[in-house]
C-alpha positions as CSV (number, residue, x, y, z in Angstrom):
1,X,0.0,0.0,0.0
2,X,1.4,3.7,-0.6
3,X,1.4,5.7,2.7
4,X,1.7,9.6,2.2
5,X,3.7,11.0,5.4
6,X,5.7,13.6,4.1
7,X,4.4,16.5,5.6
8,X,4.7,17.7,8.8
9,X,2.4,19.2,10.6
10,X,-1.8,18.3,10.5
11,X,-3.6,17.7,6.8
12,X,-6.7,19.3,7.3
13,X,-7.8,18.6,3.4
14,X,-7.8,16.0,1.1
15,X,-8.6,15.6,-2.9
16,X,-8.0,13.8,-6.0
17,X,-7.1,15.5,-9.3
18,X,-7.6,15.3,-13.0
19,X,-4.1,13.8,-13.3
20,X,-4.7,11.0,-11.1
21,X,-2.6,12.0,-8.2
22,X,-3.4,12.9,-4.5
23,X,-2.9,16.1,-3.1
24,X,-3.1,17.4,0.0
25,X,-3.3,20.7,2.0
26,X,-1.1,21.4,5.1
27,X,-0.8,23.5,8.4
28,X,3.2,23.5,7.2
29,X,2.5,25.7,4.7
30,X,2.4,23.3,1.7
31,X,0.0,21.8,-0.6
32,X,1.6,18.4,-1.9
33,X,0.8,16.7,-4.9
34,X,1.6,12.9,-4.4
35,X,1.8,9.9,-6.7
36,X,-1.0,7.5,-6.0
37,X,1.2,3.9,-6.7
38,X,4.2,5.0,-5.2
39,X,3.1,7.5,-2.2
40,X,6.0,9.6,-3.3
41,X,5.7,13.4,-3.2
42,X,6.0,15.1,-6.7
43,X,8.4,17.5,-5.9
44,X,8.1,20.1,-8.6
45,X,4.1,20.4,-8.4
46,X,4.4,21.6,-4.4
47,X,2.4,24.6,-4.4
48,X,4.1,27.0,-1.2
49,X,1.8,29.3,0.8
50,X,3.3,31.8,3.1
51,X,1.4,30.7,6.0
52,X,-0.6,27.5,7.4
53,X,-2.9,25.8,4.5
54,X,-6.3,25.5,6.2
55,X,-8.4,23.7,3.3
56,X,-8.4,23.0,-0.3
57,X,-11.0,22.4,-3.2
58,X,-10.4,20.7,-6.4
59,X,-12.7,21.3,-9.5
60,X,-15.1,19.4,-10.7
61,X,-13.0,18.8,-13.6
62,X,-9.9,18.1,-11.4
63,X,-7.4,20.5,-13.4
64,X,-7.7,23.8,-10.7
65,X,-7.5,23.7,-6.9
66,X,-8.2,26.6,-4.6
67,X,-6.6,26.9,-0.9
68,X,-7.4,29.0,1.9
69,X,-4.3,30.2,3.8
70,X,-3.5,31.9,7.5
71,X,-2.4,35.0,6.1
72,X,-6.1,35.6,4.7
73,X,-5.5,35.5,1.1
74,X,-7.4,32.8,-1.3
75,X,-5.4,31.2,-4.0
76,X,-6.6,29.3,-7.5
77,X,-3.8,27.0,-8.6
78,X,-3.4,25.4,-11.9
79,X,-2.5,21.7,-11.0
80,X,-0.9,20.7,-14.2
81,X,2.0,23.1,-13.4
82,X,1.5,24.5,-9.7
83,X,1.4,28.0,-11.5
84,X,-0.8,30.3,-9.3
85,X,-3.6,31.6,-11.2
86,X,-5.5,34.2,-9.1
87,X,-5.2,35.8,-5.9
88,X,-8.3,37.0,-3.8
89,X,-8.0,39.6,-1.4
90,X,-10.9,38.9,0.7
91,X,-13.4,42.7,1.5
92,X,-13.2,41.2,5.2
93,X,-9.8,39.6,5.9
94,X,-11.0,36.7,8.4
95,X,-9.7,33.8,9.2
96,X,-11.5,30.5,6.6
97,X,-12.5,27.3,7.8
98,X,-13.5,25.7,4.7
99,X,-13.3,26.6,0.7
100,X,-15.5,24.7,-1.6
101,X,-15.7,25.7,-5.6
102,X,-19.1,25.1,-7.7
103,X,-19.6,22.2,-10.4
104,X,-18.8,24.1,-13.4
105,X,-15.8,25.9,-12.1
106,X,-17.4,29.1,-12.1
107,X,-17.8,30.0,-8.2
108,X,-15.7,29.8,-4.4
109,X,-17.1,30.0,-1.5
110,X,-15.2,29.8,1.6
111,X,-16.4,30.0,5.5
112,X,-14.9,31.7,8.4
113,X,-16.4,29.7,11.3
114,X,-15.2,32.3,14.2
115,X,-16.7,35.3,12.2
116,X,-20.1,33.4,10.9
117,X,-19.6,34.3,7.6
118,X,-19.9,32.6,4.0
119,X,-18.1,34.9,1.5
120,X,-18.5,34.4,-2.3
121,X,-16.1,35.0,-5.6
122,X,-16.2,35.0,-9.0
123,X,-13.3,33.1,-10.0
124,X,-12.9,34.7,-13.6
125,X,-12.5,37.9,-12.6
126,X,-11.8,37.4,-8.4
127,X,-14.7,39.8,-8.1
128,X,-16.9,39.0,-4.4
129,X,-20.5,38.9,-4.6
130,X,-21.6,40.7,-1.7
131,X,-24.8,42.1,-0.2
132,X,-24.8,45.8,0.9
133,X,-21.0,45.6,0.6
134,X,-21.2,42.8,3.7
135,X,-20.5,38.4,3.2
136,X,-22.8,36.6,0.9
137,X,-24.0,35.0,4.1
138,X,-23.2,36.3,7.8
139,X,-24.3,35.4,11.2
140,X,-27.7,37.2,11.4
141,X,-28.8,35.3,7.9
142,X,-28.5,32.1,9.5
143,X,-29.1,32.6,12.7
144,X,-27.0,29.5,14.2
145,X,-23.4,28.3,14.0
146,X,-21.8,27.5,10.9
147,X,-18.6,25.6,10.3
148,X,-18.4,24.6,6.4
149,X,-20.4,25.1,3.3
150,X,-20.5,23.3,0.1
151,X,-22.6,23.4,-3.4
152,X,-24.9,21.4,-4.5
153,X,-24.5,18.5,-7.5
154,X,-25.9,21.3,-10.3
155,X,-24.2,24.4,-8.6
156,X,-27.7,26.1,-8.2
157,X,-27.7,25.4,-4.1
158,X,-25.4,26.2,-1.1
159,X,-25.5,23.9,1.8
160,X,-23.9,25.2,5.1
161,X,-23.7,23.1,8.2
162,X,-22.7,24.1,11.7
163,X,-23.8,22.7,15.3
164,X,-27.2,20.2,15.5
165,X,-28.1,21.6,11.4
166,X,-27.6,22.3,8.0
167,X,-29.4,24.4,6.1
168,X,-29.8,24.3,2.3
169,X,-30.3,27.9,0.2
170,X,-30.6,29.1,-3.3
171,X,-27.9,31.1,-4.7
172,X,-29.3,32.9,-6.7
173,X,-32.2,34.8,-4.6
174,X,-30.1,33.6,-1.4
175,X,-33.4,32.4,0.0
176,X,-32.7,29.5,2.3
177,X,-34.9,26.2,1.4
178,X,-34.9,24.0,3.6
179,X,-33.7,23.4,7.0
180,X,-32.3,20.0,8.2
181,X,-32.4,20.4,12.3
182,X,-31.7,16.8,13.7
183,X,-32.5,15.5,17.3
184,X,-29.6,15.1,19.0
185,X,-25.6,14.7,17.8
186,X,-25.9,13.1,14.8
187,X,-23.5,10.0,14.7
188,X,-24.1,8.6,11.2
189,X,-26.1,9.2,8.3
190,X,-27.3,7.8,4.9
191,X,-29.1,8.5,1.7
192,X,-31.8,5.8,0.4
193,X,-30.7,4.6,-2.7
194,X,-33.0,6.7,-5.0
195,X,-32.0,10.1,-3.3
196,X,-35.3,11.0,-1.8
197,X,-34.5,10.2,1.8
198,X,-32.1,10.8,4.4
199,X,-31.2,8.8,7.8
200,X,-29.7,9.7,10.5
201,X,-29.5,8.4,13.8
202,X,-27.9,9.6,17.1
203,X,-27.2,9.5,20.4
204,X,-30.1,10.6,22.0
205,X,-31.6,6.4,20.8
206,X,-33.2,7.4,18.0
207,X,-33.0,7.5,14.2
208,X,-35.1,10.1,11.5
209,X,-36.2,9.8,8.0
210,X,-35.9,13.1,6.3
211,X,-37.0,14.5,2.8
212,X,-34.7,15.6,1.3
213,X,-36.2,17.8,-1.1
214,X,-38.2,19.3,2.2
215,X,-35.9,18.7,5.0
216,X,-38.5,18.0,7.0
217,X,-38.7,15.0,9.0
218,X,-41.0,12.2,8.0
219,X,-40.8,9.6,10.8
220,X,-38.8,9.2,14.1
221,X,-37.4,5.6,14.4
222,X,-37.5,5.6,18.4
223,X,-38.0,2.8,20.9
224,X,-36.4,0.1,21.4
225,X,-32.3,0.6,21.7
226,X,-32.0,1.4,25.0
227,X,-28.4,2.9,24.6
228,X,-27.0,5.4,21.6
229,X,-27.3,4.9,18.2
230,X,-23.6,4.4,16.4
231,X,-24.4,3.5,12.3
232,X,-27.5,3.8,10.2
233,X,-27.8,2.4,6.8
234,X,-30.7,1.9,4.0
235,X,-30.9,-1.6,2.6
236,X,-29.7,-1.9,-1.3
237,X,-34.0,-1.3,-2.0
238,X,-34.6,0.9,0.1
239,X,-37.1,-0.5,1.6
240,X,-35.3,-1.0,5.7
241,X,-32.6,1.0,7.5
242,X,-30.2,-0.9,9.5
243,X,-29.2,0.2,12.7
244,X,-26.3,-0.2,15.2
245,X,-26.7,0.4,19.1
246,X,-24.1,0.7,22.4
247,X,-27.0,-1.7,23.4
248,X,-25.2,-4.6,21.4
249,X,-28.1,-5.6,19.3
250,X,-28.7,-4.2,15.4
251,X,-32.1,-3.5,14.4
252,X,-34.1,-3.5,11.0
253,X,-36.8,-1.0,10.6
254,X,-39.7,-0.1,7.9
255,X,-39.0,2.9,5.9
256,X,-42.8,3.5,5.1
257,X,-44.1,3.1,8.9
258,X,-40.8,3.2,11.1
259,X,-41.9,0.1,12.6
260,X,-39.1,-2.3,13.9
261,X,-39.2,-5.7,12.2
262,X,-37.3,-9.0,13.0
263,X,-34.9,-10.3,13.2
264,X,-32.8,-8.9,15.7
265,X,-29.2,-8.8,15.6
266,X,-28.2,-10.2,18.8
267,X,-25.2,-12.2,20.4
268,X,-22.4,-9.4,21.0
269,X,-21.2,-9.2,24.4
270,X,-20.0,-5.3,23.7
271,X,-21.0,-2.2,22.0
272,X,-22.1,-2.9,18.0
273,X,-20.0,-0.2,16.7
274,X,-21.1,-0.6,12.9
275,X,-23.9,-3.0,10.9
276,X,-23.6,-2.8,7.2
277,X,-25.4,-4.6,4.1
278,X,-23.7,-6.8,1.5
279,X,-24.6,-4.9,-1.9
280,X,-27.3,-7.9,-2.3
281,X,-28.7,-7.0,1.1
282,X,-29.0,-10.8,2.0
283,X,-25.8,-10.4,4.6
284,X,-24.8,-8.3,7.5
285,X,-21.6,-7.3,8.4
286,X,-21.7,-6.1,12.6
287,X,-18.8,-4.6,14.2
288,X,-18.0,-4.5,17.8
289,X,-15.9,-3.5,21.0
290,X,-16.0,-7.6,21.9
291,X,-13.2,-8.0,19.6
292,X,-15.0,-9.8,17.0
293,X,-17.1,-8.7,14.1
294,X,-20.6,-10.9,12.7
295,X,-21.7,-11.9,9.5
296,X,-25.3,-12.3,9.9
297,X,-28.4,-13.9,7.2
298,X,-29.8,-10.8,7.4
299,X,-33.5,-12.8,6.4
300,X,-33.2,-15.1,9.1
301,X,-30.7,-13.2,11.9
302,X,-28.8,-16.5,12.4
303,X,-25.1,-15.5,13.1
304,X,-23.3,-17.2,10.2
305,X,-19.3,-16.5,11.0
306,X,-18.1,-14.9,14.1
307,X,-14.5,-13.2,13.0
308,X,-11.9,-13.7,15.9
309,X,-8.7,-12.1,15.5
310,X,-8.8,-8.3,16.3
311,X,-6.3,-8.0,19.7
312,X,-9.0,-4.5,20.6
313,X,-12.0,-3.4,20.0
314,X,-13.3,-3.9,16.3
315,X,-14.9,-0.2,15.1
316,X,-16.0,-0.6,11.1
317,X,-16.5,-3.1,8.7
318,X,-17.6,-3.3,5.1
319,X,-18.5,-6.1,2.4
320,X,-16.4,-6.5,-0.6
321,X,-18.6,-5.5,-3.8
322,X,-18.7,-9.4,-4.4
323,X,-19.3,-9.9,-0.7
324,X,-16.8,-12.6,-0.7
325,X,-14.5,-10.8,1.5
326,X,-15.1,-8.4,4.6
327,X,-12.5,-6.0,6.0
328,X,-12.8,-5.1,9.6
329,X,-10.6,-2.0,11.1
330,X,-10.0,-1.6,15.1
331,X,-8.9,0.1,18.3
332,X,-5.4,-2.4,17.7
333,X,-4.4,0.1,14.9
334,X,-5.0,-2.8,12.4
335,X,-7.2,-3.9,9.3
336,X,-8.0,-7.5,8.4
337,X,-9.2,-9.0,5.1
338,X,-11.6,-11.9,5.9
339,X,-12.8,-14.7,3.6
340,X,-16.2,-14.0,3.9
341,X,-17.5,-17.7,3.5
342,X,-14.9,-19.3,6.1
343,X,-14.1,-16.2,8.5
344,X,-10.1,-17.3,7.4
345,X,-7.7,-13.8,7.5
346,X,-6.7,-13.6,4.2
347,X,-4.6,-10.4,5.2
348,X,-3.7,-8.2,8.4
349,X,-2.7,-4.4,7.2
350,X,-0.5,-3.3,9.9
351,X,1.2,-0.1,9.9
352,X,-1.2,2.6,11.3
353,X,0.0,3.9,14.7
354,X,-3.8,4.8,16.4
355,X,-7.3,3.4,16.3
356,X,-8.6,2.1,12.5
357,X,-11.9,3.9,11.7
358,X,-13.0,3.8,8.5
359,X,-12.4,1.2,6.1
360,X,-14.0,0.5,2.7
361,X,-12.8,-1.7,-0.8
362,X,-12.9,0.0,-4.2
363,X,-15.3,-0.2,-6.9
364,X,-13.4,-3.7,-8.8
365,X,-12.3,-5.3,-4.9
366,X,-8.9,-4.6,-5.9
367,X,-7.7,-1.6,-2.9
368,X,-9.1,-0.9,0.5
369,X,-8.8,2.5,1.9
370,X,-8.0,2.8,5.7
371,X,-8.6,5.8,7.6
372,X,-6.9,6.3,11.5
373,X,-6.9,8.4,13.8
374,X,-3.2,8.8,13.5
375,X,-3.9,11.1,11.0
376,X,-3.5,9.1,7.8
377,X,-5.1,7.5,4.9
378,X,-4.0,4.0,3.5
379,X,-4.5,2.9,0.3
380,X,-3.5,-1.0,0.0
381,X,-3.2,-3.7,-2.3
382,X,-6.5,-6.2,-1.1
């Protein structure tokens, strides 16, 4: 697997580019194009900031990336070269949290979090579109915290999120749409496979089915964990959401009445950390701080494999698209590779040096990506 470690000080962004490299935005003062089979930096295509880098965006079309810097100044880079394109000297110099640029390359929009603020450029000319010669969006708009803000797939929304909500507006009348104000701290959250619904469940015990197109909430999924909610996930029809308690059990539910059905997931002896579908939906893939993960029939709830060989807590999971392997990430700063069919470890990905929590295979089964809390993202051979 390729390990990118070169930098050092935090990497508070990440993106792919047209070119088929990595790069990445740093508090020491970089952003560092990488070479994706090799993990090596490239050198030449570094682009230098006179400050900390606090977040980056890369275009839709992957050619341009923009970075927000300490010294207050927003840059647009051409990648191909690491020739700086623009400069933008903010009406309000603040310090940004987050930069984000629109589908068709046309707009920025970056957040100061301490301020409240969402300001807005034009990156042909570098000219801000303002209101009354104040931020596109401030504080008193959006009455509530904010922390980051991104466009929508077709460019014609802004979605800003901060605290317990996000909020979704139009850009072009800067009307706000549709407000998405959960129950509790949201610990995981899905879209139903045809994009009209959202889950999300927390850690106040109970899960929500939103509309998206709304926002509003169309059901509360409450009763019967008895402890917080950790993963929710729509089944491959959409027709159940999947749920993952500290109670130890996981939990199918009815998307058109909220109504638990059976079976239920039970037989952990810890916290179920994680419950995902196989892309078929027939399987279950459970995750927990016992030190094993579950593969469940997810028809019958019968416990098919129980996966012993995490030294720690076990905190994510996921099915291979083929679902004939599983990989499984923990608190022991390891992945394993399961055969999904005899529970054997096919592989153990050691080399993070804190807690494994996020794991997922590619498209064609052929990498896993492994996120830690050391800071880093693996990508491996599988």
């Amino acid at each position: 697997g390729a390990q990118f470690g070169g930098q050092s000080r935090a990497v508070p962004g990440l993106a792919f580019t047209a070119h088929g490299r990595l790069i990445s935005a740093s508090r020491d003062n970089t952003c560092t194009q990488w070479n994706l089979d090799t993990g090596e930096e490239i050198l030449p295509l570094v682009l230098k900031h006179p400050g900390s880098v606090n977040g980056l965006d890369v275009s839709d079309a992957g050619f341009k990336a923009i970075t927000i810097c300490d010294d207050g100044i927003v840059r647009l880079w051409s990648l191909e070269d690491a020739k700086l394109l623009r400069t933008i000297h903010p009406s309000k110099n603040v310090p940004y949290t987050s930069v984000d640029i629109s589908p068709d390359g046309s707009l920025a929009v970056a957040v100061s979090a301490a301020v409240g603020s969402v300001q807005m450029w034009r990156l042909d000319t570098g000219e801000e579109i303002s209101v009354e010669e104040e931020p596109w969006l401030t504080r008193g708009n959006i009455s509530g915290m904010l922390w980051s803000a991104k466009f929508s797939p077709a460019g014609d929304q802004l979605l800003t999120i901060g605290g317990n909500e996000a909020q979704l507006w139009d850009i072009e009348s800067r009307e706000r749409i549709t407000r998405f104000a959960p129950h509790g701290s949201v610990a995981s959250a899905d879209i139903s496979p045809d994009g009209q619904l959202l889950v999300s469940g927390s850690w106040d015990r109970s899960a929500k089915i939103w509309d998206v197109a709304t926002g509003k909430a169309i059901r509360k999924l409450d009763e019967p964990h008895e402890r917080f909610i950790n993963s929710v996930e729509f089944s491959p029809n959409g027709r159940l959401v999947l749920t993952a308690s500290d109670d130890g059990t996981g939990r199918f539910w009815r998307v058109d009445t909220g109504e638990t059905v059976p079976p239920i997931l039970e037989g952990h002896s810890g916290r179920m950390s994680q419950a995902r579908f196989s892309i078929d939906g027939s399987k279950v893939l459970t995750t927990s701080g016992d030190k094993t993960a579950r593969i469940w029939d997810a028809k019958t709830g019968k416990t098919l494999l129980i996966l012993k060989g995490h030294q720690r807590g076990v905190l994510c999971g996921n099915f291979s698209p083929s679902a004939e392997r599983v990989i499984t990430g923990g608190e022991d700063d390891e992945a394993i590779i399961w055969n999904a069919t005899t529970g054997e470890i096919l592989l153990k990905l050691s080399g993070h040096s804190a807690s494994v929590t996020g794991v997922a295979f590619s498209p064609d089964g052929s990498r896993v990506l492994t996120g830690s809390r050391d800071g880093l993202c693996k990508l491996w051979d599988a």
